[in-house]
C-alpha angles and dihedrals in degrees: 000000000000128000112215097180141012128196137162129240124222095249086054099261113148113230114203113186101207144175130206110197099311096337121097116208128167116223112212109194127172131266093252139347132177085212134043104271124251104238133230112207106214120219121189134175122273101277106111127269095251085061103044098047100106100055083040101054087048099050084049092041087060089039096053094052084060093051103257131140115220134191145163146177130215109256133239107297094002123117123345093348130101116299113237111222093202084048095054083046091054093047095044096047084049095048086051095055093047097052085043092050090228120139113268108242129235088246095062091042092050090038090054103034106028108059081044101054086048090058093033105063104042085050083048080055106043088053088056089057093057092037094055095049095069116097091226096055122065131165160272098105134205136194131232140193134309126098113003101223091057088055085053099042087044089049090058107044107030114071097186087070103096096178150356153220111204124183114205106215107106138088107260129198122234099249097059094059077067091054096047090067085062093061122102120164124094120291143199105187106186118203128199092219085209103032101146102210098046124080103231094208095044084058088046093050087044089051088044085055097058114107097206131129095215116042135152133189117200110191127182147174124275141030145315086289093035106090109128122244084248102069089067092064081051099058098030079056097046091050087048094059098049106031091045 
């Protein structure tokens, strides 16, 4: 992991641009803590960092007055990073459903979702490792938003996540509505009641599918880009319950 710049924010949280081997990532800590800090991963969709920061560094800057530690890294073909052509192809074929109003099928869900959840997960992984070996940074460790099916896969395999915060509102394979009865730990899952391009009883059957024993569906009015300030408290308090 290596930091290629530093800066303070104006409420005292520390920003660390990092990369770790061809992937970029941003490390949000607190202004000050008397313990090392339990740390959110943030997931995001695949739009880029540079893009996303906004939405990002306030989701750390809450974070961090609650004394939490954030990070999170740019995923496979987003961003400055390689382009993947089965990926375009995915994303094309799904672009030209939508304007035609057809159903999307299972193949361009699996084609777009599922090659990027396999990257995805193990360089999720590999980021925890170099995260957690900073003195400032302890577990235990949530995750938070993104694409939906990382947050499952994640869930699964990685047994340092305690908890998570998991927004439906993207498309999901089949096969990962297998691997969602595998998960255990305690969920928010947060649903945009309107969102246009999600399909409401697909993210109920999903939430159905959970196996955990705590688990909560917040549902609320509007679309994708609708979802109120004060879900945010929800979740910061919901982290805060179960990584402190």
């Amino acid at each position: 992991m290596h930091v290629t710049s530093e800066q303070r924010l104006d409420d005292g949280v520390l920003e660390r641009v990092f990369t770790l081997g061809e992937i970029p990532g941003i490390l949000w800590t607190p202004a000050s803590a008397s313990v090392p800090a339990p740390l959110i991963l943030l997931g995001h969709p695949p739009l880029g960092l540079r893009k996303m920061y906004p939405r990002l560094v306030a989701r750390a800057r809450h974070s961090a007055a609650e004394g939490f530690a954030t990070a999170t890294i740019e995923l496979p073909g987003s961003g400055d990073r390689h382009r993947w052509p089965a990926a375009e192809q995915a994303r094309a074929d799904l672009r030209r459903a939508m304007e035609a109003d057809e159903p999307v099928s299972d193949g361009i869900v699996d084609a777009l979702i599922l090659p990027l959840v396999d990257k995805a997960v193990p360089e999720w992984q590999a980021a925890l490792d170099a995260l957690l070996s900073l003195p400032e940074i302890g577990g235990p460790v949530g995750y938070s938003g993104g694409v939906i099916s990382i947050g499952i896969r994640l869930a699964v395999v990685e047994p340092r996540i305690s908890a998570a915060v998991l927004f439906a509102g993207s498309f999901v394979p089949r096969a990962l509505f297998e691997e969602a009865r595998q998960v255990t730990i305690p969920l928010h899952v947060l649903l945009q009641w309107d969102d246009e391009g999600n399909d409401r009883q697909a993210a109920l059957d999903l939430f159905d599918a959970f196996s955990s024993k705590e688990k909560s569906l917040h549902a609320h009015l509007g679309g994708h880009t609708g979802i109120p300030p004060f879900a945010g408290d929800a979740a910061t308090q919901f982290f805060t319950r179960h990584l402190k």
